[in-house]
C-alpha positions as CSV (number, residue, x, y, z in Angstrom):
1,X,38.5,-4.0,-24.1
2,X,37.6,-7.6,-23.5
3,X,34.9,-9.2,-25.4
4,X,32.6,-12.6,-25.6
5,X,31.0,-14.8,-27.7
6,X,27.1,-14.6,-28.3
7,X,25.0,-16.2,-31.0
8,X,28.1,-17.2,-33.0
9,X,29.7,-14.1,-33.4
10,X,31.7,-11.4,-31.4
11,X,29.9,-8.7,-29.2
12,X,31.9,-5.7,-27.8
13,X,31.0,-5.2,-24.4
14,X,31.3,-1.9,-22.8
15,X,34.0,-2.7,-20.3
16,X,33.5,-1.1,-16.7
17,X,36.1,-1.0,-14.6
18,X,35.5,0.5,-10.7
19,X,38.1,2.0,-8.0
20,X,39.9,0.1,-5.8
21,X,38.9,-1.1,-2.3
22,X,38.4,1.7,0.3
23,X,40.4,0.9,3.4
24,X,39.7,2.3,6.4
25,X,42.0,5.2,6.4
26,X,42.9,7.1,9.4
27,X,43.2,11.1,9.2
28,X,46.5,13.0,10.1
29,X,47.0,13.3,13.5
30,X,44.5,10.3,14.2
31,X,45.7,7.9,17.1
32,X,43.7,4.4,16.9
33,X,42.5,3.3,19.8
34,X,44.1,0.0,21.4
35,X,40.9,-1.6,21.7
36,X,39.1,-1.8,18.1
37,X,35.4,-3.1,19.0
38,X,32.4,-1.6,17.7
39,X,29.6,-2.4,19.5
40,X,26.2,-1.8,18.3
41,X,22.3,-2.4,18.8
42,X,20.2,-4.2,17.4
43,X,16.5,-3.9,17.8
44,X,15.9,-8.3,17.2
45,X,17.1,-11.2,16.8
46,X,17.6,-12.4,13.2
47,X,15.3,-15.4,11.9
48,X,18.8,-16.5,9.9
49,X,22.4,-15.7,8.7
50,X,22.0,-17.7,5.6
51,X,22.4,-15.0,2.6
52,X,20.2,-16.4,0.5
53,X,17.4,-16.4,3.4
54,X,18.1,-13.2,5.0
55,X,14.7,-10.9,4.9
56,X,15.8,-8.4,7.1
57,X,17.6,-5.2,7.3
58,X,19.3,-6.8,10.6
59,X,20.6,-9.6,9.4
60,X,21.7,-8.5,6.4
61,X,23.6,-5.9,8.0
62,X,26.1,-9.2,9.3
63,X,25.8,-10.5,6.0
64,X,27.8,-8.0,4.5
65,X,30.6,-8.5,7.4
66,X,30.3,-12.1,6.8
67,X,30.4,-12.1,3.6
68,X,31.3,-10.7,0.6
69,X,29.2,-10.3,-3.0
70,X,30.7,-9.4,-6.8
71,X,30.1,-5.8,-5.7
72,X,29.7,-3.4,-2.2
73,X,29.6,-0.2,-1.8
74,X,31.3,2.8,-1.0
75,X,30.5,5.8,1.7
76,X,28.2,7.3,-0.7
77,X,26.9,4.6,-2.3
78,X,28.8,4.1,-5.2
79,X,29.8,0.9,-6.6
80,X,33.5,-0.7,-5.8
81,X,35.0,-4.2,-6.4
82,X,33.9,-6.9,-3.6
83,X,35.1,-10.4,-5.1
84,X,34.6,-9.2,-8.5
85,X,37.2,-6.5,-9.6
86,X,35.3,-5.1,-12.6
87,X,32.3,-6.3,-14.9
88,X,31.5,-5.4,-19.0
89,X,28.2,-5.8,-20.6
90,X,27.3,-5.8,-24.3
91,X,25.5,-3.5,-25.8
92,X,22.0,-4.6,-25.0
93,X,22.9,-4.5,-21.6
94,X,21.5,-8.1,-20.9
95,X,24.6,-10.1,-20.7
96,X,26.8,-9.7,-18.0
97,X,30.4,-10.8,-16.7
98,X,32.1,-10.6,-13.7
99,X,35.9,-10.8,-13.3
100,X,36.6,-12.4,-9.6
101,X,39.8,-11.6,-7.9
102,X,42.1,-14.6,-7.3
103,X,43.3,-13.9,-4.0
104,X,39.4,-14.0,-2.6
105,X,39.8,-17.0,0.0
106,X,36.6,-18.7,2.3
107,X,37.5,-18.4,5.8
108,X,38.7,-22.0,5.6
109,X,41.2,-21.2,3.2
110,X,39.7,-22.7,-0.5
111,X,39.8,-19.8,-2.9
112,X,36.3,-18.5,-3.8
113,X,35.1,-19.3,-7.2
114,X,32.7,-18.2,-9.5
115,X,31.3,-21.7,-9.0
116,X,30.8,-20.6,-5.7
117,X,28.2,-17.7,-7.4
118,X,26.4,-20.5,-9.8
119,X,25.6,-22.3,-6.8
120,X,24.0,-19.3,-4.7
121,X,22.0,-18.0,-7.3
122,X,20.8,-21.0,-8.2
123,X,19.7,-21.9,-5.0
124,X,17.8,-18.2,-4.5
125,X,15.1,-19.5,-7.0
126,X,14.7,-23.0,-5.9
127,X,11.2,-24.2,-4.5
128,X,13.0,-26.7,-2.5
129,X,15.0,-23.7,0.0
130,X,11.5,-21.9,0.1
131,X,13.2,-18.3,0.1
132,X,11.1,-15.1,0.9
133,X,13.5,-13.7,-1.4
134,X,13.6,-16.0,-4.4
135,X,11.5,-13.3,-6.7
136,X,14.9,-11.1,-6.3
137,X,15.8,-13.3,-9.1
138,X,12.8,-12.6,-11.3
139,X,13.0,-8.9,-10.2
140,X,16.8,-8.8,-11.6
141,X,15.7,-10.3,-14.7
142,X,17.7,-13.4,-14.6
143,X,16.9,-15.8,-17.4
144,X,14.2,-18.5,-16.4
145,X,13.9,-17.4,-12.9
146,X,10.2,-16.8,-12.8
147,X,9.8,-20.8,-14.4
148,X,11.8,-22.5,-11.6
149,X,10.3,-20.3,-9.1
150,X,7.1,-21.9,-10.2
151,X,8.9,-25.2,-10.3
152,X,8.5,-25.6,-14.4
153,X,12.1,-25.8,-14.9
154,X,15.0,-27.2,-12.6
155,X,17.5,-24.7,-11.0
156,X,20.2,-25.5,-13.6
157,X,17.9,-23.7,-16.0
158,X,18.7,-20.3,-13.9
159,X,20.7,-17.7,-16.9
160,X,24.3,-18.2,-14.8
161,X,27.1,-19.6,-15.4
162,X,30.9,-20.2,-14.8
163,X,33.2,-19.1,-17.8
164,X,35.9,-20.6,-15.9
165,X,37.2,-20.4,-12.4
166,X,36.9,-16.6,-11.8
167,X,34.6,-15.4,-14.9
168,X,30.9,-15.5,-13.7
169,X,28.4,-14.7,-16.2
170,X,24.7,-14.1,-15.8
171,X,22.3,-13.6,-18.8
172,X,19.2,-11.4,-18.6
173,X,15.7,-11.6,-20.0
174,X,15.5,-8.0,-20.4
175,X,17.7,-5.0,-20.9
176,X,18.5,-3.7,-17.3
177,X,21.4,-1.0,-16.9
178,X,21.0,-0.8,-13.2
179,X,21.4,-4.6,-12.6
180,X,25.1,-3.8,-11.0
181,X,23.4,-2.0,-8.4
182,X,21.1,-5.2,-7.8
183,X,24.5,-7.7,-6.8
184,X,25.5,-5.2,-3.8
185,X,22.1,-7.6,-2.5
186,X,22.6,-10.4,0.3
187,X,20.8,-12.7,-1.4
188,X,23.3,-12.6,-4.0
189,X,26.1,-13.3,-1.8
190,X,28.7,-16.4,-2.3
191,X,28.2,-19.5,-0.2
192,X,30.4,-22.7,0.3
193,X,28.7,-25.9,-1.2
194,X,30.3,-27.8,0.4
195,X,29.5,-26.7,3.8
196,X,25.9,-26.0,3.2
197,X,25.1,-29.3,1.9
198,X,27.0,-31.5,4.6
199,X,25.6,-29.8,7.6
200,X,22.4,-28.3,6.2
201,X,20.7,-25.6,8.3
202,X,23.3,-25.9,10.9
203,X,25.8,-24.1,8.7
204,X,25.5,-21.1,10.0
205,X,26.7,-22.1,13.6
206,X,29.1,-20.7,14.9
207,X,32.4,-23.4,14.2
208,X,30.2,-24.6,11.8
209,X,30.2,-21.2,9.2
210,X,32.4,-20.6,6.7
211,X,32.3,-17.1,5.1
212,X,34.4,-15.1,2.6
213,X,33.8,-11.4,4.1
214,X,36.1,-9.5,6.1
215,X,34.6,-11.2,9.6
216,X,33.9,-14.3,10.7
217,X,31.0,-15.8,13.2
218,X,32.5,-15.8,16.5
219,X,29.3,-16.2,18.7
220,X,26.1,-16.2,18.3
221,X,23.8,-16.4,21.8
222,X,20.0,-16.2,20.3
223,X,18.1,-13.4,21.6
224,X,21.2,-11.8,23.2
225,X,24.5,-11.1,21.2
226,X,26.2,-11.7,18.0
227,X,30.0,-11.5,17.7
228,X,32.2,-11.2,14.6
229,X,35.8,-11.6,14.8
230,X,38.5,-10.2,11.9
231,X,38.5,-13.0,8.8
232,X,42.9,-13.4,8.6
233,X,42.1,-15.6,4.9
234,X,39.9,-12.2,3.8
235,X,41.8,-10.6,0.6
236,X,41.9,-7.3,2.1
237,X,42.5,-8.0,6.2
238,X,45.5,-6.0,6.0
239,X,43.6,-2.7,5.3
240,X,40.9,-4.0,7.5
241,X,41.2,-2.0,11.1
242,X,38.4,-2.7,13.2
243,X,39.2,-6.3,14.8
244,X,35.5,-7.3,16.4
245,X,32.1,-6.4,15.9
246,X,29.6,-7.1,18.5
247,X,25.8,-6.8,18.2
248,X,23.6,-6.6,21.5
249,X,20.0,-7.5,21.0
250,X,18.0,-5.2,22.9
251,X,14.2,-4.8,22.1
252,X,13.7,-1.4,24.4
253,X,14.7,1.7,22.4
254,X,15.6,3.5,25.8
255,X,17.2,0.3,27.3
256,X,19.4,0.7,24.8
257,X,19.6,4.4,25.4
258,X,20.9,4.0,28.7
259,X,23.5,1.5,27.7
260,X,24.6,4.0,25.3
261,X,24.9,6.6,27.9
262,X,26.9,4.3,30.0
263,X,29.4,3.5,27.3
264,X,28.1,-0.1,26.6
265,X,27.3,0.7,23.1
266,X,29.1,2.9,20.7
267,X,25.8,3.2,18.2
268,X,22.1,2.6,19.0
269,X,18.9,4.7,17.9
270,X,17.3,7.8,18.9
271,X,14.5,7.2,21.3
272,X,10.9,7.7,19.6
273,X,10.5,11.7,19.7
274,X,14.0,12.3,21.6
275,X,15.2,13.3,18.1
276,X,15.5,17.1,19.4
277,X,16.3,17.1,22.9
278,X,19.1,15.0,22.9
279,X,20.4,17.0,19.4
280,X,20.8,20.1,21.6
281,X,22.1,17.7,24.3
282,X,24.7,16.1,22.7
283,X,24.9,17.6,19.1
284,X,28.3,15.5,17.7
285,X,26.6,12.1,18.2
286,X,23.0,12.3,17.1
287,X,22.7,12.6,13.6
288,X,19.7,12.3,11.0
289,X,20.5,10.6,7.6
290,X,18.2,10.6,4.4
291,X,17.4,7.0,4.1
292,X,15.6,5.0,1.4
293,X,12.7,3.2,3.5
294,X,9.2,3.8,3.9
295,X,7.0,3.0,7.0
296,X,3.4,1.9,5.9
297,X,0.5,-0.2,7.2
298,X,-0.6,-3.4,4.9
299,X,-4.3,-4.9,4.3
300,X,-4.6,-7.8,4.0
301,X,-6.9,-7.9,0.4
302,X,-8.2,-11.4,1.0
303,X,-10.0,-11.0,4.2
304,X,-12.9,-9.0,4.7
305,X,-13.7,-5.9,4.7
306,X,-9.8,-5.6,3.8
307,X,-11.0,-6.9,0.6
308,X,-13.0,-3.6,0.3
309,X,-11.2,-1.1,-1.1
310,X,-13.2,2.0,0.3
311,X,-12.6,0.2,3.9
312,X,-8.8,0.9,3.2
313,X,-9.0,3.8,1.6
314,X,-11.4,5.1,4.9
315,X,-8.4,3.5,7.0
316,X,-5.8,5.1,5.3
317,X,-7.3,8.7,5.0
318,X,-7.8,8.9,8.7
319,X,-4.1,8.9,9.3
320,X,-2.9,12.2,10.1
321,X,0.7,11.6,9.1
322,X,1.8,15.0,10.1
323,X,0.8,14.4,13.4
324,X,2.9,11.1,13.3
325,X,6.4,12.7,11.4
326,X,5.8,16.0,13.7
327,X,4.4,15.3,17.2
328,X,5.6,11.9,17.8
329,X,8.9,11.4,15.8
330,X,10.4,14.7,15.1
331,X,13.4,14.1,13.5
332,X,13.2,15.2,9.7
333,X,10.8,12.2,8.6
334,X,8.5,13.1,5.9
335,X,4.7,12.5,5.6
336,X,4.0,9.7,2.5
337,X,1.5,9.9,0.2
338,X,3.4,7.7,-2.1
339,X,5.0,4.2,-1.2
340,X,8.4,5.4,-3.0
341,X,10.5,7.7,-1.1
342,X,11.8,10.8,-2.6
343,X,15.3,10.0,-1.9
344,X,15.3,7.2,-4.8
345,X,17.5,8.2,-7.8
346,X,15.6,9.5,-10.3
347,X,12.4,8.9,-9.0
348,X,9.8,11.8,-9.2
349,X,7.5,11.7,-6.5
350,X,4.2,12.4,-8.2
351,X,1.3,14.5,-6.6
352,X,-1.5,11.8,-5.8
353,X,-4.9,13.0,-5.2
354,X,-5.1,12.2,-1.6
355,X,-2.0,13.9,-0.6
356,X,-3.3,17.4,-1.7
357,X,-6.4,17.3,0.5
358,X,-6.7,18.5,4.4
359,X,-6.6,16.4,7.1
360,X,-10.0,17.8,7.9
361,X,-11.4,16.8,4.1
362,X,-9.4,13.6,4.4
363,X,-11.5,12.7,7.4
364,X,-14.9,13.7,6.0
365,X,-14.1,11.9,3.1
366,X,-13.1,8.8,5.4
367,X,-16.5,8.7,7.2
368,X,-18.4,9.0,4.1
369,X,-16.3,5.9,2.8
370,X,-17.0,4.0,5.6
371,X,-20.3,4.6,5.9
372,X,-20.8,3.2,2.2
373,X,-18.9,0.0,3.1
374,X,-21.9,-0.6,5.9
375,X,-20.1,0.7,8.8
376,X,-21.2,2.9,11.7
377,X,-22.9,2.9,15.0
378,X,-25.0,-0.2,14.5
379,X,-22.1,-1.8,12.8
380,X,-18.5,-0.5,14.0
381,X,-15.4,-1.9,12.2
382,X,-13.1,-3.7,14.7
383,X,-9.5,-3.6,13.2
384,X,-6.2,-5.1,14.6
385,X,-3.4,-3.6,14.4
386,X,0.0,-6.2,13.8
387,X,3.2,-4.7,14.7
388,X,6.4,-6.1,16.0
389,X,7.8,-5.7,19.2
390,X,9.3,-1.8,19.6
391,X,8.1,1.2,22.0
392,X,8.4,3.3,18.5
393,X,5.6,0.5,16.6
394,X,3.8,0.9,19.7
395,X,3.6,5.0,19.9
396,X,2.4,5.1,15.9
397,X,-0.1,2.5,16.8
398,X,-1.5,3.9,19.9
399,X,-1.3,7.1,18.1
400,X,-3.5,5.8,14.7
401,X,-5.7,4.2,17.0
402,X,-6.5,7.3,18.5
403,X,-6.9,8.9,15.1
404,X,-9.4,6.6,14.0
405,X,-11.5,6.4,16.8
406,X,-12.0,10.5,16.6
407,X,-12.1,10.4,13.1
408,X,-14.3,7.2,12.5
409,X,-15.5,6.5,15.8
410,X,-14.4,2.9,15.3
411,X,-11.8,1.2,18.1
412,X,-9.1,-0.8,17.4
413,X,-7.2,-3.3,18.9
414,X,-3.0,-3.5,19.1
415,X,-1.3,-7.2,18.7
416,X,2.4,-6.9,19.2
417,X,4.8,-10.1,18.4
418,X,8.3,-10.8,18.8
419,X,9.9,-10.2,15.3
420,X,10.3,-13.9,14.3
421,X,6.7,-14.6,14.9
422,X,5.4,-11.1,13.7
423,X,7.4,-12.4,9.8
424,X,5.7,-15.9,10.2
425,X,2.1,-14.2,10.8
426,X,2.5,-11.7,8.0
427,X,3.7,-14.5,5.7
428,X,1.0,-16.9,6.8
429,X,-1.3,-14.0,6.3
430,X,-2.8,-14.3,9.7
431,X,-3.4,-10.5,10.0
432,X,-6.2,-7.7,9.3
433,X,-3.8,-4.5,9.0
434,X,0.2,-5.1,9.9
435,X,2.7,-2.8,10.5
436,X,5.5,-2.8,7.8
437,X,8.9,-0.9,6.4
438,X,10.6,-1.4,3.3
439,X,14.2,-0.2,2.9
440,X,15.5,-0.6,-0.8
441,X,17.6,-3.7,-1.9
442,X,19.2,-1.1,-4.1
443,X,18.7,2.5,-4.9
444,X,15.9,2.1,-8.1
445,X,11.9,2.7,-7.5
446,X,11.1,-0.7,-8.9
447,X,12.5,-2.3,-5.0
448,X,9.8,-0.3,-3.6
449,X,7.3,-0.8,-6.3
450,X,7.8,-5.0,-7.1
451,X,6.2,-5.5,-3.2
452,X,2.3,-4.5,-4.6
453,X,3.5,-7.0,-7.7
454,X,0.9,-9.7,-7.4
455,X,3.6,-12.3,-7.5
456,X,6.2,-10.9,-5.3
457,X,7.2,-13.1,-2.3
458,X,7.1,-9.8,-0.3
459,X,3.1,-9.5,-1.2
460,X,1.8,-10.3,2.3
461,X,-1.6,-8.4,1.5
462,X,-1.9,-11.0,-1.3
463,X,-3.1,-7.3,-3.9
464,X,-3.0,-8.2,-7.4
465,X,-4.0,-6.0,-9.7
466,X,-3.0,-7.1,-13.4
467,X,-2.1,-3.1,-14.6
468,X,0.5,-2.7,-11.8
469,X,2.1,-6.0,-13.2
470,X,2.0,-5.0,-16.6
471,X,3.0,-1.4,-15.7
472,X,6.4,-3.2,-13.9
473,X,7.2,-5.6,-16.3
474,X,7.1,-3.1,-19.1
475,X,9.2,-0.3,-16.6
476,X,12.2,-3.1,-16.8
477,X,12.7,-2.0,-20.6
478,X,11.9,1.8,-20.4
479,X,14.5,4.1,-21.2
480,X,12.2,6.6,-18.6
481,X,10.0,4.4,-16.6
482,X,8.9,7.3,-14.8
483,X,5.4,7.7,-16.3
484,X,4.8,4.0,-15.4
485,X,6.0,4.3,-11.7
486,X,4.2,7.8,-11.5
487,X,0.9,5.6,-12.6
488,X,1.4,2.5,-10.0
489,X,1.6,4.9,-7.3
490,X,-1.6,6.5,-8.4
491,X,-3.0,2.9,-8.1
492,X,-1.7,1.9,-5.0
493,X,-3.4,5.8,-4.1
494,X,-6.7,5.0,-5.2
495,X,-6.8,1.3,-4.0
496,X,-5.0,1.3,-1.1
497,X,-3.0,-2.4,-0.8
498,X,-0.8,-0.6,1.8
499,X,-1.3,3.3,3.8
500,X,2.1,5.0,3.2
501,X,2.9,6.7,6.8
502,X,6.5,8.7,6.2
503,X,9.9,8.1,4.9
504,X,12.6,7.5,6.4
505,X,15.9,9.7,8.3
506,X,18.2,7.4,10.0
507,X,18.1,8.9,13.3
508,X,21.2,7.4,15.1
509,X,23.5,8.2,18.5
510,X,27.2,7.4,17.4
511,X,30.3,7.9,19.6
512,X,32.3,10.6,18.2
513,X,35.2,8.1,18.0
514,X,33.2,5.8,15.4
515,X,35.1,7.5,12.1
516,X,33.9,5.8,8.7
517,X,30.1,5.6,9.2
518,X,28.4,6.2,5.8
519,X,26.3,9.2,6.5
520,X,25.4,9.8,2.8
521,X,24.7,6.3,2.1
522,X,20.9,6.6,1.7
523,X,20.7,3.0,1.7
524,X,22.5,2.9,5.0
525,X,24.8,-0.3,3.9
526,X,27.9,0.0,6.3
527,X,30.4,-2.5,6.3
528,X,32.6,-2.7,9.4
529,X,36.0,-2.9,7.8
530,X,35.5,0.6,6.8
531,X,35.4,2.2,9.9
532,X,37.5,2.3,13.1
533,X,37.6,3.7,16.5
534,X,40.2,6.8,17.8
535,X,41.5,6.9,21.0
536,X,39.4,8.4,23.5
């Protein structure tokens, strides 16, 4: 059992050690296919491939065949080695060190160091980069974060450092046994110094890139295709099967449909409400996943009547979510009360008050609401709706429109933006009501709950409420935090910062030649050199 020095004196840590690598492993009687190319969908272009920039699920789904963090994942979700073959803690669970493989190369050949780390994380947190995701950093707990996010204290402040070479150690402000699970994040992920600081935000070019994952950037056509190409300096190529990745953007679900059909693409999505039909149709390749995501509709709190909480509560009561899950998705999504899906581990989904009326009560309840807050005939509320470009976005809005015109007699207008512009108008918080989705950054209730945290860089709304800060800053140290989740979502239930609509399924068409797809990964992170394709 290894060990380190703290305060003078020697603290056992409790040594974890993880399994090795999963290759992608071919079944008896398996032939591979000559050509290995998985070709997939995606629904927009990405704003960036910079890790430590990366706000999307998209992007961050090449991040993790770009690069490579301390930890990834397996199948179902567990932890396994990335650059880091095994980690210990001490007792307190607020030190941690990571032990990085020496064989882990950058695509150009210089071994990745945990130098390498120091720089990334200390660039999350810095005002200077501007990252929607530095308060990941003050969500994991890393000493001084929250200071230089503020800009009180520089980035070398930040609680990480390099022991030597390949010993990376990160120090904690408060206890945190699931902080492993928080380095599977992109924003956590290695990159080169050098690179970044020579050519700036050009780095990410293709030619210009240099990654440590199992791919590398091959070409990148904005608005049209991305293409990843096997990484030969990647410590595990040889298990590595799949030799090229290539992403079509394509905005129209049934577009993409069709190209699916015609063997263009070998994954895409389920059309909005197909979910059935095309199960019966084609039953090996559509598949429904748990996922851990939510679908909800933000207010923003600082512009009237937003600011009103019983014009939110109206909004959000006059939602007939079963209407939305049943009639116009179909496919195993479940109607949200709460902001936190069920499928978090060890989350208990409380019963909020609003969830055990009628739709019928509900509504009444909506119209008295609104009535209060000064609206009716001689007054009507005039919402917009903010949602980014997708034919599903569109159906839910045209469908809560409806909704709230029978229930409220009010009439509401749709605003649809490309996805780029749609983040820079929710971050600018030029918006009345947006569309949103939050898919966990790791598999803990606290990635769902931080976004209503009055500081969180994810707070488009702009809600504070000094409770639900407390309530998550004392959850970090809670052997059962539980009761203090259970009472945030009874806030965000009675306030209303953001309407829950469902959680998520990951409804998905995959060839039945695709083998290694994570099925029971309820985060849904899949990593290409897991998977390969059969002859067919």
């Amino acid at each position: 059992m290894n060990c380190f020095i703290r305060s003078c004196s020697l603290i056992f840590a409790s040594l974890m050690l993880i399994s090795t690598a999963q290759a992608a492993t071919p079944k008896p009687g398996e032939k591979l296919a000559k050509d290995q190319t998985f070709t997939y969908r995606m629904l927009d272009e990405s704003p960036t491939l910079d890790p430590q920039l990366i706000e999307d699920v998209a992007a961050s789904t090449v991040a993790r065949d770009l690069f490579e963090g301390l930890l990834t994942q397996n199948a179902d979700g567990t932890l396994r080695p990335g650059v880091a073959e095994r980690w210990e803690t001490n007792d307190t669970k607020n030190v941690y060190t990571f032990y990085l493989r020496k064989n882990a190369r950058w695509s150009n050949g210089d071994p990745v160091t945990a130098h390498d780390f120091v720089y990334a994380w200390r660039r999350l947190p810095d005002p200077k980069l501007a990252s929607y995701y530095a308060s990941f950093m003050e969500l994991m707990s890393v000493k001084n974060a929250k200071a230089i996010i503020k800009g009180e204290m520089p980035p070398t402040a930040l609680g990480v450092k390099a022991l030597d070479d390949y010993t990376f150690q990160v120090e904690l402000e408060d206890s945190l046994p699931y902080f492993p699970a928080m380095v599977v994040h992109t924003s956590t992920m290695p990159v080169p110094q050098k690179v970044v600081e020579k050519l700036g935000n050009q780095w990410t070019k293709p030619g210009n890139m240099v990654s440590n994952g199992a791919y590398m950037l091959k070409q990148h056509v904005i608005n049209e295709r991305q293409v990843r190409v096997r990484n030969p300096m990647y410590w595990d190529n040889e298990n590595t099967i799949i030799d090229k990745v290539v992403a079509l953007i394509i905005n129209d679900e049934n577009q993409a449909y069709n190209r699916y059909q015609a063997g263009e693409l070998d994954k895409t999505e389920v059309p909005t409400g197909q979910y059935k039909r095309l199960k019966k149709k084609m039953p090996q390749e559509v598949h429904s996943n748990p996922r851990l995501c939510s679908y909800y509709y933000m207010f923003n709190t600082k512009k009237a009547p937003y600011d009103d909480i019983r014009v939110r509560k109206a909004l959000s009561y006059a939602i007939n979510r079963d209407v939305i899950t049943r009639n116009i998705l179909g496919a195993g999504q479940i109607p949200a009360y709460t902001f936190t899906p069920g499928a978090t581990a060890n989350f208990h989904v409380p019963d909020v008050e609003f969830g055990k009326l009628t739709q019928k009560q509900r509504n009444a309840e909506a119209k008295k609401l609104l009535a209060e807050a000064g609206y009716g005939p001689g007054n009507p509320l005039k919402p917009t709706i903010l949602y980014n470009t997708s034919e599903g976005h569109k159906k839910i809005a045209i469908a809560i429109r409806q909704m709230w015109k029978q229930a409220l007699g009010i009439n509401a207008t749709l605003e649809n933006q490309e996805w780029k512009t749609y983040l820079t108008t929710r971050h600018q918080g030029n918006f009345e009501i947006a569309r949103a989705a939050w898919c966990g950054d790791y598999n803990e209730a606290s990635t769902f709950l931080d976004l209503v945290r009055s500081e969180s860089d994810q707070n488009d709304g702009k809600y504070n409420n000094p409770e639900v800060d407390r309530l998550l800053k004392q959850a970090k140290t809670m052997e059962d935090p539980n009761p203090n989740y259970t009472r945030i979502e009874e806030i965000i239930a009675t306030e209303f910062p953001i309407a829950p609509i469902y959680h998520y399924t990951g409804v998905l068409l995959l060839k039945p030649w695709v083998k290694g797809w994570p099925h029971h990964n309820v985060e849904e992170n899949w990593y290409s050199k897991d998977m390969y394709i059969t002859a067919h």
